[in-house]
Backbone of each chain as ProteinMPNN parsed JSONL, in Angstrom:
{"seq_chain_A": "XXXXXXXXXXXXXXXXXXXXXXXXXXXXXXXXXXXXXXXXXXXXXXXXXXXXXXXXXXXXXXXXXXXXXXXXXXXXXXXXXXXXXXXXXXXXXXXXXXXXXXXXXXXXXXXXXXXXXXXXXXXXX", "coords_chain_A": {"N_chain_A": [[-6.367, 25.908, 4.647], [-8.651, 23.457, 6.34], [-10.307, 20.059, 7.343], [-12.451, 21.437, 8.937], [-14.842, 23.783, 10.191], [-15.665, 26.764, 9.384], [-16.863, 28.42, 11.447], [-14.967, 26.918, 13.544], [-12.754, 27.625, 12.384], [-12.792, 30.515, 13.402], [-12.909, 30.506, 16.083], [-10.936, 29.432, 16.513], [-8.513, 31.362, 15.672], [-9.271, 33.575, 17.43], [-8.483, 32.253, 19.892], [-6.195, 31.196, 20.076], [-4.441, 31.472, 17.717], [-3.723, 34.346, 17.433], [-3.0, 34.987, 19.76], [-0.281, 34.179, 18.984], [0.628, 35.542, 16.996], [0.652, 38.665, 16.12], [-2.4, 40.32, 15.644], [-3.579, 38.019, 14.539], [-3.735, 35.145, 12.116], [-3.494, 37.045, 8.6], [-4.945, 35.806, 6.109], [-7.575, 34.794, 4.367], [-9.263, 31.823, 5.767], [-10.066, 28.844, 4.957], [-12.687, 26.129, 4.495], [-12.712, 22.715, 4.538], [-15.09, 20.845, 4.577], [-15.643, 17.59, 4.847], [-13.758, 16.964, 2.671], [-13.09, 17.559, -0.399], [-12.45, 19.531, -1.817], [-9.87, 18.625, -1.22], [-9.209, 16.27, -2.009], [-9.219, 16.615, -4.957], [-6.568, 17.815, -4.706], [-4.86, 15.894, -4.035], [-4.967, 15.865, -1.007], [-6.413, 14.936, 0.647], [-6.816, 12.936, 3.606], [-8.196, 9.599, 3.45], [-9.311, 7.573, 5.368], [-8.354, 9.304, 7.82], [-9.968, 11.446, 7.689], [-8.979, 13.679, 7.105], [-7.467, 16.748, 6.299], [-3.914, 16.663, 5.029], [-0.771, 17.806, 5.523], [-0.414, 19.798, 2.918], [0.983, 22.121, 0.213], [1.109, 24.61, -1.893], [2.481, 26.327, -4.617], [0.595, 29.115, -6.545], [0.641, 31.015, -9.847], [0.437, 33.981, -11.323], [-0.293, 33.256, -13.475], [-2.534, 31.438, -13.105], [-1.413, 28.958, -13.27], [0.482, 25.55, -11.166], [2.784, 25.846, -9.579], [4.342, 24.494, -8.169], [4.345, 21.657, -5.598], [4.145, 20.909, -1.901], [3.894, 17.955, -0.247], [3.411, 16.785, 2.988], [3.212, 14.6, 5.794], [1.089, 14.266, 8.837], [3.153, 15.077, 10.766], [5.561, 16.65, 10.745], [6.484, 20.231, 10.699], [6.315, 22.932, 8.39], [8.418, 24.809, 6.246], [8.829, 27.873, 6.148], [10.473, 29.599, 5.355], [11.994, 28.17, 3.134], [9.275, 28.597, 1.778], [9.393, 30.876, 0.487], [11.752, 31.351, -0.186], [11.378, 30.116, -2.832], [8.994, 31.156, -4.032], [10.053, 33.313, -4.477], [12.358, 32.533, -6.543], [10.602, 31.639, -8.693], [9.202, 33.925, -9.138], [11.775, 35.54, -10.287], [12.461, 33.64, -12.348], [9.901, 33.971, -13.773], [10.443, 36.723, -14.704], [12.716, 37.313, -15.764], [13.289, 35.197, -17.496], [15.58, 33.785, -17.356], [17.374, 30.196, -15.094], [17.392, 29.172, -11.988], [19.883, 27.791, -9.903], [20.912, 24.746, -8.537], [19.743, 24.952, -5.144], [19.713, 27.992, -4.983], [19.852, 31.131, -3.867], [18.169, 34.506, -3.161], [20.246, 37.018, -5.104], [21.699, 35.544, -5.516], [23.987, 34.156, -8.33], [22.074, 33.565, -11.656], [21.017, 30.997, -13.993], [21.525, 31.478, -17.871], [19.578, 29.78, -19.797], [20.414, 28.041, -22.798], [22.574, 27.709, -26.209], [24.93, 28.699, -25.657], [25.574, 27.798, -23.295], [25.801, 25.695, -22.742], [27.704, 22.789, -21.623], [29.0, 24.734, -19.921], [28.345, 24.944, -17.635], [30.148, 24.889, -14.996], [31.532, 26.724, -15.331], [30.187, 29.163, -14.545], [28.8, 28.554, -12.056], [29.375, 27.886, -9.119], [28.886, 25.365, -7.091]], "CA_chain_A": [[-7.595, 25.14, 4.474], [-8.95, 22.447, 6.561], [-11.894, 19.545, 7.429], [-12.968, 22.381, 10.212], [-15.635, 24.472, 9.777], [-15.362, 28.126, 9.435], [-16.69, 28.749, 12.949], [-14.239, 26.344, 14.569], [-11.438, 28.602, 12.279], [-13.046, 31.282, 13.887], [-12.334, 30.521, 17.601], [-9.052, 29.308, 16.728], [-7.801, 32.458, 15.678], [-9.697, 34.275, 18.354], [-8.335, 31.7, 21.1], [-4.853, 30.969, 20.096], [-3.659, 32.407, 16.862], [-3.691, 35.78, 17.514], [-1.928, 35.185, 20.553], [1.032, 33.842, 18.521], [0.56, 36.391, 15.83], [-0.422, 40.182, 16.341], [-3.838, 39.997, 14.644], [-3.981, 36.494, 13.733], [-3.256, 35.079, 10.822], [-4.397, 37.651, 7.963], [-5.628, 35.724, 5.178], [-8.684, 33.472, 4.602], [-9.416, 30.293, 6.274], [-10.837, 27.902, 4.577], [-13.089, 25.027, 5.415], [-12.799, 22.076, 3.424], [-15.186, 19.999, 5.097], [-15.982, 16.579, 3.311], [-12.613, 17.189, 1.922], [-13.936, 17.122, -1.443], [-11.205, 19.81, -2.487], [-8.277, 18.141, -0.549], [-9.026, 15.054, -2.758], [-8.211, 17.011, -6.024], [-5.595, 18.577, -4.161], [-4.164, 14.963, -3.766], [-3.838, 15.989, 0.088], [-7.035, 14.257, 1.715], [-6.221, 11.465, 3.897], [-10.322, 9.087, 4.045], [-8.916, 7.203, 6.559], [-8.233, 10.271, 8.933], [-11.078, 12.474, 7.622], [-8.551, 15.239, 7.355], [-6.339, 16.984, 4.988], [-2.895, 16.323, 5.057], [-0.041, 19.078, 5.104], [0.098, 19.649, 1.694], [1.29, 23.648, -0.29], [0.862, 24.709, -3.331], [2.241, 27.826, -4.987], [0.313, 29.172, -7.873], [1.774, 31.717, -10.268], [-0.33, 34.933, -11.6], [-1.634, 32.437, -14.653], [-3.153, 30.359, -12.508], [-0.474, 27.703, -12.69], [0.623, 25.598, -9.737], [4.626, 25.932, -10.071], [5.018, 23.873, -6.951], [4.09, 21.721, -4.747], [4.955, 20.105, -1.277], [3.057, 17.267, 0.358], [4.192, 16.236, 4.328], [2.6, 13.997, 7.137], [1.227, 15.571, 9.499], [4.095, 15.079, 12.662], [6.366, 17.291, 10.633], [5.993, 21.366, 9.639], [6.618, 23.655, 7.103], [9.592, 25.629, 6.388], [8.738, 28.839, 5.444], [11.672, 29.984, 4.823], [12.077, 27.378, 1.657], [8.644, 28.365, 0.414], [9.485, 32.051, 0.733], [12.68, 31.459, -1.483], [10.607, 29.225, -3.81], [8.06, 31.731, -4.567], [10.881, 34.222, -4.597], [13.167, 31.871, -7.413], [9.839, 31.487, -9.783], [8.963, 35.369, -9.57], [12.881, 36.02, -10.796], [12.167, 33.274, -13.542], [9.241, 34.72, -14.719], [10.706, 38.119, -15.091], [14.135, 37.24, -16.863], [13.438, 33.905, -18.071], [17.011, 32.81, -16.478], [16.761, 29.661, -14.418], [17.818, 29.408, -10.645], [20.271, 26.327, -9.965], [20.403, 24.045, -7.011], [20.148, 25.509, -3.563], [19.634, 29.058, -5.222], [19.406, 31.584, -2.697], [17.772, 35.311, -3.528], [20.865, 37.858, -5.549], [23.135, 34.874, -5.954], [23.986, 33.94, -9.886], [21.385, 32.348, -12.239], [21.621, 30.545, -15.507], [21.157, 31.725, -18.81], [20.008, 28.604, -20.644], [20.836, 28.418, -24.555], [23.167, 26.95, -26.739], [26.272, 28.983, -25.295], [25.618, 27.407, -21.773], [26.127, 23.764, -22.531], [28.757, 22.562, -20.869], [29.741, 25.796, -19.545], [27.597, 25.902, -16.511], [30.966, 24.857, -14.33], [32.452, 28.448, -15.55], [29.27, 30.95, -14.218], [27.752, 28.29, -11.149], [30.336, 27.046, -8.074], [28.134, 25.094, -5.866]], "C_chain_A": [[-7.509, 23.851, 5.264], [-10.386, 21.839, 6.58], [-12.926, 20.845, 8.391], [-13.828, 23.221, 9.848], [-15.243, 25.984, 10.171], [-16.111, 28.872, 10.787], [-15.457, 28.146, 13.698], [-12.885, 27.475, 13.87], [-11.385, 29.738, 12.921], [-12.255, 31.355, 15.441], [-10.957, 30.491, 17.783], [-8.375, 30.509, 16.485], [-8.11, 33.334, 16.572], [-8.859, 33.518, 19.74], [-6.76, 31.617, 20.668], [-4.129, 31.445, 18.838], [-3.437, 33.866, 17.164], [-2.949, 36.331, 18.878], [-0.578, 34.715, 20.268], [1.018, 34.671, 17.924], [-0.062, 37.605, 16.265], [-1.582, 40.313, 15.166], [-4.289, 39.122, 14.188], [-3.541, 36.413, 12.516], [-4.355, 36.577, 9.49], [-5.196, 37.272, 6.842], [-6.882, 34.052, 5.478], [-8.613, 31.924, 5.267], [-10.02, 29.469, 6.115], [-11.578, 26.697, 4.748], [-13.229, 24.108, 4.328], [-13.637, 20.723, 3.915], [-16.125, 19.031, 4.16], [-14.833, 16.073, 2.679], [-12.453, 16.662, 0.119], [-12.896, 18.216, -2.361], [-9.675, 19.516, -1.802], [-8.228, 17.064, -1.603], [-8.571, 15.411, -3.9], [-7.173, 17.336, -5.975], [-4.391, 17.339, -3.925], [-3.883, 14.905, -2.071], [-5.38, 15.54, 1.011], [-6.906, 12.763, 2.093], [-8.016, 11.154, 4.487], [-9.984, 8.579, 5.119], [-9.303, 7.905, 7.681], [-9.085, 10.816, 8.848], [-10.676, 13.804, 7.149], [-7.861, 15.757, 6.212], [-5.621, 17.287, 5.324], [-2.284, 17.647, 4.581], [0.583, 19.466, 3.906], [0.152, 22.026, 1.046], [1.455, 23.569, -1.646], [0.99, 25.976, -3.496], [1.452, 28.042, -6.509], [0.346, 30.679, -8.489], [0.437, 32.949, -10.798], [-1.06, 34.27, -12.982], [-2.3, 31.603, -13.915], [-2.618, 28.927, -12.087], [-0.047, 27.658, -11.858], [1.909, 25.175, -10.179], [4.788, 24.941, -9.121], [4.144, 23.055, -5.926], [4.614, 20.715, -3.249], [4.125, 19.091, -0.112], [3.568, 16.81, 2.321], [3.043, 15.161, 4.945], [2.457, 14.925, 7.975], [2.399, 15.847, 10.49], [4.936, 16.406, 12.272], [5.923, 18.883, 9.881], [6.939, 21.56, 9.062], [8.217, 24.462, 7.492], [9.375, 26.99, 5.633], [9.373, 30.112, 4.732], [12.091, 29.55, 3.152], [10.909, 28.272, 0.909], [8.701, 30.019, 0.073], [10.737, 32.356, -0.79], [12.427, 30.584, -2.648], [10.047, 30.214, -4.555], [9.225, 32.692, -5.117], [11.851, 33.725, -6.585], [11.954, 32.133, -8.591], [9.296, 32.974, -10.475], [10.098, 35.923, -10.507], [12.583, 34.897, -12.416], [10.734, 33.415, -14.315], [9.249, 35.813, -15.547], [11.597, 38.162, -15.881], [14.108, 36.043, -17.787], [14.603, 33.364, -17.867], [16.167, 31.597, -15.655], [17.332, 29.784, -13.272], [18.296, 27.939, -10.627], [19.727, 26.06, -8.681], [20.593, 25.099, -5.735], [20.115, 27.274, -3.841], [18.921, 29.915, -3.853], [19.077, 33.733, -3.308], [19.109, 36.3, -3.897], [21.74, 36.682, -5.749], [22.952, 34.619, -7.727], [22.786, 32.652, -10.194], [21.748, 32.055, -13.427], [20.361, 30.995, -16.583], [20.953, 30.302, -20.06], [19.66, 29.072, -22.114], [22.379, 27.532, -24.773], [24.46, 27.435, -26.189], [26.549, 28.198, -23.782], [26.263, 26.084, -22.416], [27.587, 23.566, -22.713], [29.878, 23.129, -20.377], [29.375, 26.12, -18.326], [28.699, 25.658, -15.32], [31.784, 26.166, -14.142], [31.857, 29.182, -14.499], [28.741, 29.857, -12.746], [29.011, 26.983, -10.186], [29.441, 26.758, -7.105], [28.922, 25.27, -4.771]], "O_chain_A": [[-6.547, 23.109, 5.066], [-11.393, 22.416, 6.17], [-14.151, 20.879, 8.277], [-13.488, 23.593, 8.725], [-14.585, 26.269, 11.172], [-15.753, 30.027, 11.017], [-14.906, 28.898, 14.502], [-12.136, 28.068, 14.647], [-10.279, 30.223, 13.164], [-11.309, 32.062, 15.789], [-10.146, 31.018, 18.544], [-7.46, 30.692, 17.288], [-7.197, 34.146, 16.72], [-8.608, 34.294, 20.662], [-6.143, 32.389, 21.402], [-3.003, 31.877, 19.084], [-2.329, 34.176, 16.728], [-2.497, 37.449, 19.126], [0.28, 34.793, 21.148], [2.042, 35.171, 18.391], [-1.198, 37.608, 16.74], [-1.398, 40.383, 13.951], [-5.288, 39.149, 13.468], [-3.044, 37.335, 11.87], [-5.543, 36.881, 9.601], [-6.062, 38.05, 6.439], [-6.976, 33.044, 6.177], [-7.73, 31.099, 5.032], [-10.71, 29.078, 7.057], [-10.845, 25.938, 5.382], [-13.755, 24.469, 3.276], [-13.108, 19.622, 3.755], [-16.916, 19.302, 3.257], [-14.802, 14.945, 2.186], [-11.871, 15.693, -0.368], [-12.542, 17.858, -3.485], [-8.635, 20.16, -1.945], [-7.128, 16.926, -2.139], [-7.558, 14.813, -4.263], [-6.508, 17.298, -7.01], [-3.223, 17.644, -3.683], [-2.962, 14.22, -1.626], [-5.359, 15.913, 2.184], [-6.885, 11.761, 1.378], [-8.758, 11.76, 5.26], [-10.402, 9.203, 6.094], [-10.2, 7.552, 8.447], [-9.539, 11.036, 9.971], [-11.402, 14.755, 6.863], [-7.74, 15.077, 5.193], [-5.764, 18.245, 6.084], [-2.75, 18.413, 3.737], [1.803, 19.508, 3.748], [-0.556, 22.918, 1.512], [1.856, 22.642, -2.35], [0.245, 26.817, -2.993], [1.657, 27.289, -7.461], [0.091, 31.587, -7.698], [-0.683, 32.53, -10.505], [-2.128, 34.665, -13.451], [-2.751, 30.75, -14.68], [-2.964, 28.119, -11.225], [0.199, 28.673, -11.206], [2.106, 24.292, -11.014], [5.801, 24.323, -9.448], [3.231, 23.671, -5.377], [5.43, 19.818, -3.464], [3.767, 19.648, 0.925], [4.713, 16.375, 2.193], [1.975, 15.062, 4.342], [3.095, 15.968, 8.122], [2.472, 16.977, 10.974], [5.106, 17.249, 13.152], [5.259, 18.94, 8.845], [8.014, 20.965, 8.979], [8.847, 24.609, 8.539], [9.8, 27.095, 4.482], [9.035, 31.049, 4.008], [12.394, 30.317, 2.238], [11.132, 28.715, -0.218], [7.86, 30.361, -0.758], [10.7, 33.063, -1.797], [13.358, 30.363, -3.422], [10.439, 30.325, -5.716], [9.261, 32.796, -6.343], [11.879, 34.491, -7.548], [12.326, 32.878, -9.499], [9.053, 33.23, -11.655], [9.754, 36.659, -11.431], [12.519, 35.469, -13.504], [10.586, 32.929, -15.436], [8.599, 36.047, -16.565], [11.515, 38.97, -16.805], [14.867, 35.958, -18.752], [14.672, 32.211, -18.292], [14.953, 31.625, -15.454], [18.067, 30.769, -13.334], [17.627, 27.006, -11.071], [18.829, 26.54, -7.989], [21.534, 25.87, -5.55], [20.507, 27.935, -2.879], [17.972, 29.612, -3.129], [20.048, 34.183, -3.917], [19.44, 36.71, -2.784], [22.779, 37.028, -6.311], [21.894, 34.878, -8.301], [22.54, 31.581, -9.64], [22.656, 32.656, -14.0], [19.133, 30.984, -16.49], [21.781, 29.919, -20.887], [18.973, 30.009, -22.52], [23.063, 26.947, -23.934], [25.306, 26.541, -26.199], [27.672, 28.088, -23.291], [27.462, 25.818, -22.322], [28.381, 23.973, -23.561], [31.037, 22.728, -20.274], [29.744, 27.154, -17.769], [28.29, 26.263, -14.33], [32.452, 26.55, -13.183], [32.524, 29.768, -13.646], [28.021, 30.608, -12.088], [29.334, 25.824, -10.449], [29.112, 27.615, -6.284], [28.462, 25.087, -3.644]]}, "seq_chain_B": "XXXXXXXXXXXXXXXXXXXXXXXXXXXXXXXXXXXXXXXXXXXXXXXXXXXXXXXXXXXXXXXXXXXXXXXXXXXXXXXXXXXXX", "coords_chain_B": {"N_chain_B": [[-16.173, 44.813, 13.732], [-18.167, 43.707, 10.707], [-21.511, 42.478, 10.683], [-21.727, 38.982, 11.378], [-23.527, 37.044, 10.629], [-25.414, 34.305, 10.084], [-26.244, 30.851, 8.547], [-26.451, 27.362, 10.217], [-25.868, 25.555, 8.028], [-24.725, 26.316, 4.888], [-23.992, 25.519, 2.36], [-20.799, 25.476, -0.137], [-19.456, 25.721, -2.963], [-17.871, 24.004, -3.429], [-15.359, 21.851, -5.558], [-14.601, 23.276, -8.293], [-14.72, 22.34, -11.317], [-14.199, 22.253, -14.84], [-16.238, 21.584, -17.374], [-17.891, 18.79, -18.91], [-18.926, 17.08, -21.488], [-20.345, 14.562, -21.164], [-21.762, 15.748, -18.915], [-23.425, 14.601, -16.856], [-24.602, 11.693, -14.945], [-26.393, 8.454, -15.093], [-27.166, 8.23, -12.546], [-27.95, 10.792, -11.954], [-26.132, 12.565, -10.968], [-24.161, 14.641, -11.055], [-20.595, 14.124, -12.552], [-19.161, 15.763, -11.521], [-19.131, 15.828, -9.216], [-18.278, 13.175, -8.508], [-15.728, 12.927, -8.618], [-12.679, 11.375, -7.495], [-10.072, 11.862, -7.665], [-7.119, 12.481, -7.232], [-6.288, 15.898, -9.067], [-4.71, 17.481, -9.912], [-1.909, 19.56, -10.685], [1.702, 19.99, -10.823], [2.722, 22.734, -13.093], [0.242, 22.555, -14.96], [-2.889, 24.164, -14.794], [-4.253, 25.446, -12.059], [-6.894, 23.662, -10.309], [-10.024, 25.046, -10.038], [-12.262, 26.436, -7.073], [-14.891, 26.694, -4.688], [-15.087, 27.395, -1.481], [-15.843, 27.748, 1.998], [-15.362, 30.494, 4.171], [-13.649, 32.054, 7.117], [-12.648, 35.009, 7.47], [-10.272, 37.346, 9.266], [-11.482, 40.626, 10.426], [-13.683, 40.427, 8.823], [-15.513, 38.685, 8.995], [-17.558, 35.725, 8.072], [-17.419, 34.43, 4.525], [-17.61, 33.153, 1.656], [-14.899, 32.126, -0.623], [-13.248, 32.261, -3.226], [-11.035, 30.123, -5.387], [-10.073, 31.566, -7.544], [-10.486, 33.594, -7.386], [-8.186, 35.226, -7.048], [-6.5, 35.41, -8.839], [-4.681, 36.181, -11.14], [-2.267, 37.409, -9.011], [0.081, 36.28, -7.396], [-0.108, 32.666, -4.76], [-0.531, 31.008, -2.118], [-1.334, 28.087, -1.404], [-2.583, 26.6, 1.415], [-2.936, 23.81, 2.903], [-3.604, 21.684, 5.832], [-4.208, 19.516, 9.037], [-5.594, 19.964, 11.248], [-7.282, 22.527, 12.887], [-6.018, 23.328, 16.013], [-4.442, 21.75, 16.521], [-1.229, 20.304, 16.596], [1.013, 20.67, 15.689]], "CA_chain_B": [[-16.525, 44.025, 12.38], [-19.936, 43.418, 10.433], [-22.52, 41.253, 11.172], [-21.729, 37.39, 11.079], [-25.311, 36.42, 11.063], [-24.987, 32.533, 9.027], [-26.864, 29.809, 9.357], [-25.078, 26.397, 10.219], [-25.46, 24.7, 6.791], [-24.515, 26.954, 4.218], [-22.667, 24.871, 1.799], [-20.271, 25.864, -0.875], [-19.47, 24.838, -4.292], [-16.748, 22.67, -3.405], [-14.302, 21.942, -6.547], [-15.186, 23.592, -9.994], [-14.089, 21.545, -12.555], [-14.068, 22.14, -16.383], [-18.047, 20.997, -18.062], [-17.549, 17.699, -19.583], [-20.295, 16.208, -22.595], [-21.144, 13.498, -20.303], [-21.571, 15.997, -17.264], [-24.969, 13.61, -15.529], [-24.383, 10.322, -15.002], [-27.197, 7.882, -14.779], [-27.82, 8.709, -11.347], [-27.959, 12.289, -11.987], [-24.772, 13.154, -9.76], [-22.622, 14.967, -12.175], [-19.35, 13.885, -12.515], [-17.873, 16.801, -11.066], [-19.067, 15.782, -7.762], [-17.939, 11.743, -8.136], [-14.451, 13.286, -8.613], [-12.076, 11.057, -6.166], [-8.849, 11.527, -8.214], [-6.154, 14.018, -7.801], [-6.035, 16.493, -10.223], [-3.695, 19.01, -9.263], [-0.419, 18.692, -11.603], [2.465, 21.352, -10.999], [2.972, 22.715, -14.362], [-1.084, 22.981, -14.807], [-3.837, 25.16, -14.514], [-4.827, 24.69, -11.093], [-8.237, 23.549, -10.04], [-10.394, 26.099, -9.153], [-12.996, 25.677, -6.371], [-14.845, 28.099, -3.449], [-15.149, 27.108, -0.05], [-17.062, 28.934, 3.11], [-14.465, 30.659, 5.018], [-13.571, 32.902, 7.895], [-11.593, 36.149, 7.34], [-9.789, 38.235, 10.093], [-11.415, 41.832, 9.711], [-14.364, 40.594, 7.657], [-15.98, 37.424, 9.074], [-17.683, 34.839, 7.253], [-17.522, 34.316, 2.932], [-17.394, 32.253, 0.353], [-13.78, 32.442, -1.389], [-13.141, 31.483, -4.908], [-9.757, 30.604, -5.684], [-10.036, 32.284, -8.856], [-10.969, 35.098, -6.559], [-7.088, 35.442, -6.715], [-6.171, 34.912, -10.154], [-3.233, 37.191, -10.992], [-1.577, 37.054, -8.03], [0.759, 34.814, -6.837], [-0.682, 32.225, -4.732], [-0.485, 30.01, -1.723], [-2.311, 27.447, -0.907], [-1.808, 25.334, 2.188], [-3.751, 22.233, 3.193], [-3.296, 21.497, 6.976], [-5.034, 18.621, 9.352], [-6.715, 20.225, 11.291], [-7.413, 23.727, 14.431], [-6.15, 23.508, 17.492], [-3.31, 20.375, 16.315], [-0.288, 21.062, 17.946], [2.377, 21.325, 14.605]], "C_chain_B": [[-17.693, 43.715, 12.119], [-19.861, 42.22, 10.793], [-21.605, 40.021, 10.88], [-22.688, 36.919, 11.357], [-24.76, 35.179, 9.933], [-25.539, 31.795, 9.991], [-25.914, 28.645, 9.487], [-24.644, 25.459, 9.275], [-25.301, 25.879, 5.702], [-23.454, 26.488, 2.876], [-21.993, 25.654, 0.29], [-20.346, 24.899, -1.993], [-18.836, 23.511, -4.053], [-15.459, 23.049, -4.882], [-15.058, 22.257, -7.709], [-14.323, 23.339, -11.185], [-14.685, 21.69, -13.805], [-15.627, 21.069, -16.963], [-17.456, 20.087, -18.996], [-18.998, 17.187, -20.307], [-20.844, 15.273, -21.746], [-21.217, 14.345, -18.681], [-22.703, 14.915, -16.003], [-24.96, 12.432, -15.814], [-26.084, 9.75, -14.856], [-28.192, 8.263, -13.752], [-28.081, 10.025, -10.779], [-27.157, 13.218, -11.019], [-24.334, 13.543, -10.855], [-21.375, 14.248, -11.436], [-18.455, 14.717, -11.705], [-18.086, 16.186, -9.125], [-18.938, 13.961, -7.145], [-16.645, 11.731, -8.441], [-13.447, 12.48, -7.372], [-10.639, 11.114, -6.71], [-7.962, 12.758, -8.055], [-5.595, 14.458, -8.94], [-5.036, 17.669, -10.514], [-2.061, 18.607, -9.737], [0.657, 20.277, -11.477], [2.644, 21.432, -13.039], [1.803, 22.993, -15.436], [-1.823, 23.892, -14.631], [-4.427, 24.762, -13.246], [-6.13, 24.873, -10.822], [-8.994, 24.499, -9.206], [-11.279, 25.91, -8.141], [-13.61, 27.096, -5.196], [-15.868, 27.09, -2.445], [-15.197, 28.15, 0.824], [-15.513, 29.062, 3.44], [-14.278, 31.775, 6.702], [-11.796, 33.931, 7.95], [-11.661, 37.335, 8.405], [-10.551, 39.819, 9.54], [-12.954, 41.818, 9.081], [-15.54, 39.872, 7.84], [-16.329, 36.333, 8.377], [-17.872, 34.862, 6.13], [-17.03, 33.862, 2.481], [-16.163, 33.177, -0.102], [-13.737, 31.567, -2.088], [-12.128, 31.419, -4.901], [-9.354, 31.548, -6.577], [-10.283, 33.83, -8.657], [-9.617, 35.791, -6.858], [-5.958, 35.595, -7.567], [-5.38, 36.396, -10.554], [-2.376, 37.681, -10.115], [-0.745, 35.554, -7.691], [0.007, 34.056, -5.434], [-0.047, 31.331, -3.952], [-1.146, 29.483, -1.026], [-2.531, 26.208, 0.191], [-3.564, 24.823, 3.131], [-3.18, 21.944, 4.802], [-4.255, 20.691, 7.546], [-5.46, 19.26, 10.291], [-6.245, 21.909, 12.512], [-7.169, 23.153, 15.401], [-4.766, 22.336, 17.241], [-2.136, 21.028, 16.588], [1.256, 21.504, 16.863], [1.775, 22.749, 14.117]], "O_chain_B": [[-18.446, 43.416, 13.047], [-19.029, 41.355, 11.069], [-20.702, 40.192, 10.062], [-22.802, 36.297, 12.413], [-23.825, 35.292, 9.139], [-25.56, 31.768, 11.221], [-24.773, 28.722, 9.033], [-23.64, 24.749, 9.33], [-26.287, 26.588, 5.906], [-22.403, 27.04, 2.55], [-22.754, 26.393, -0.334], [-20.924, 23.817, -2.098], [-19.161, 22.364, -4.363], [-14.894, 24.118, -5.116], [-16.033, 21.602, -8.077], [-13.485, 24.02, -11.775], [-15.815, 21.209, -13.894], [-15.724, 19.856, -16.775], [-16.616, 20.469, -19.811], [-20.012, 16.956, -19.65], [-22.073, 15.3, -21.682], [-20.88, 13.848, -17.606], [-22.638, 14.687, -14.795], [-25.301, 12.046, -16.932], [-26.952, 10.563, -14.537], [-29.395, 8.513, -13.83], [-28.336, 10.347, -9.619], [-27.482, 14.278, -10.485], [-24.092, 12.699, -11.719], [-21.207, 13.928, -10.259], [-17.318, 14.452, -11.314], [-17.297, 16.216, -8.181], [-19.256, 13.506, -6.047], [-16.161, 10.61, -8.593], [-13.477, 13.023, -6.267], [-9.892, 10.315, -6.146], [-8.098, 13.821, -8.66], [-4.778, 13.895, -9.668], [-4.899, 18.52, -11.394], [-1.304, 17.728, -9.324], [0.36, 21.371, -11.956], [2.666, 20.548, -13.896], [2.057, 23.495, -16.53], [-1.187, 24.805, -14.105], [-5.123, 23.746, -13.259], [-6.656, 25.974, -10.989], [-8.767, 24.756, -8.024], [-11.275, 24.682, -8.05], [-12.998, 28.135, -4.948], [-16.878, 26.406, -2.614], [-14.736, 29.268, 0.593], [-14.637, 28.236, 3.185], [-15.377, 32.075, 7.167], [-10.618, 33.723, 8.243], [-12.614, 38.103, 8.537], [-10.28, 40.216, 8.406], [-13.503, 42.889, 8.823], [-16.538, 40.123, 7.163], [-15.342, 35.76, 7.916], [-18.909, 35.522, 6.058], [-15.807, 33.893, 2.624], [-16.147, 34.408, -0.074], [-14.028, 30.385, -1.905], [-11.591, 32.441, -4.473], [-8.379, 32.278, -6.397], [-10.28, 34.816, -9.393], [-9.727, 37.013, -6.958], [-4.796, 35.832, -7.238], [-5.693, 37.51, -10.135], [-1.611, 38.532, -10.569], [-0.959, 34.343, -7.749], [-0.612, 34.922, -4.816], [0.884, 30.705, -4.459], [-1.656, 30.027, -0.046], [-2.631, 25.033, -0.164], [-4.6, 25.278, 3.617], [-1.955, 22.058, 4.811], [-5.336, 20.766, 6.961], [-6.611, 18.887, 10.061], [-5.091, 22.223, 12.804], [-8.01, 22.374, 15.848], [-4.073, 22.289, 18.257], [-2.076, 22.239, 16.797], [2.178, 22.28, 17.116], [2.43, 23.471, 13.366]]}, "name": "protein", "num_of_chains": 2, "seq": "XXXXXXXXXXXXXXXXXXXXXXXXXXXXXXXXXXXXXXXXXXXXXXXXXXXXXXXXXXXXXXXXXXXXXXXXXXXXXXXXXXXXXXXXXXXXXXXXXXXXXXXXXXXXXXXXXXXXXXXXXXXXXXXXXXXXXXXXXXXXXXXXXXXXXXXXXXXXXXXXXXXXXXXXXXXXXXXXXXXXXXXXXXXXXXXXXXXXXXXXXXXXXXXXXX"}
């Protein structure tokens, strides 16, 4: 989603996405112009006019588990939000949690009263 | 791909926010649309909202977020087409 109108998303994926990407990007492109949902979103800058590189995952209730705000100079890592989404799907399903730096099949924690001050035993950063 | 016939104003809802007892102010703006506060809380129900769009395959339509609602879900905010990150 940006200020851009859903023609200008248009061209762009016709003119230069789709030559980075086989088919262009595939999902919707939103136009948020006004930025009238960037402002709830916390991610419109009035100043600039624009909305700021901001992500947000949200979970099959509708909750937003996550989110990550930037400037614009710097992108995304989609790698992180890949094992983000990945970490919250595994704690929805087991109710375990995922420690620091958790990376997809490595060990998670079982929290409860047997954990405390055991998580040095089951979690070697 | 079908038609994309659209005219050039076609506006959307914008943000759909939760009906509040005082929804009409004085000046008969609802509230929902003198909204300047971020509302968007991880941990929350996130704000729902539908904005015009353009889909690969499909062309131009209104998407609801809520369009999406049992699915997982991402939602990225970017400054602007054609910007060079």
């Amino acid at each position: 989603m940006s200020t851009d109108s859903r023609f200008v998303h248009k061209i762009w994926q016709e003119q230069e996405l789709s030559r980075m990407l086989d088919g262009g990007v595939p999902f919707p492109m939103l136009s948020d112009g006004g930025g009238r949902i960037g402002t709830i979103y916390g991610v419109y800058d009035e100043d600039a006019g624009v909305d700021i590189r901001g992500r947000f995952i949200i979970d099959p209730d509708f909750v937003i588990r996550a989110m990550e705000v930037l400037t614009p100079e710097v992108g995304r890592n989609p790698q992180e939000l890949i094992r983000q989404i990945k970490a919250f799907q595994l704690v929805r399903e087991t109710g375990d949690v995922t420690p620091s730096g958790w990376q997809p099949g490595e060990v998670t924690l079982t929290p409860g009263a047997a954990l405390v001050g055991k998580v040095w035993e089951v979690w070697k950063p | 791909m079908p038609d994309q016939k659209d005219g050039c104003v076609k506006p959307a809802r914008g943000p759909i926010l939760p009906k509040t007892d005082s929804a009409v102010s004085e000046s008969g703006i609802t509230k929902s649309q003198e909204v300047d506060l971020m509302l968007a809380r991880v941990g929350k129900e996130a704000i729902d909202f539908e904005a015009t769009a353009f889909v690969e395959g499909v062309g131009f339509k209104p998407v609801k977020l809520s369009d999406y609602k049992g699915k997982w879900i991402v939602l990225c905010f970017y400054p602007g087409d054609f910007t060079f990150v």
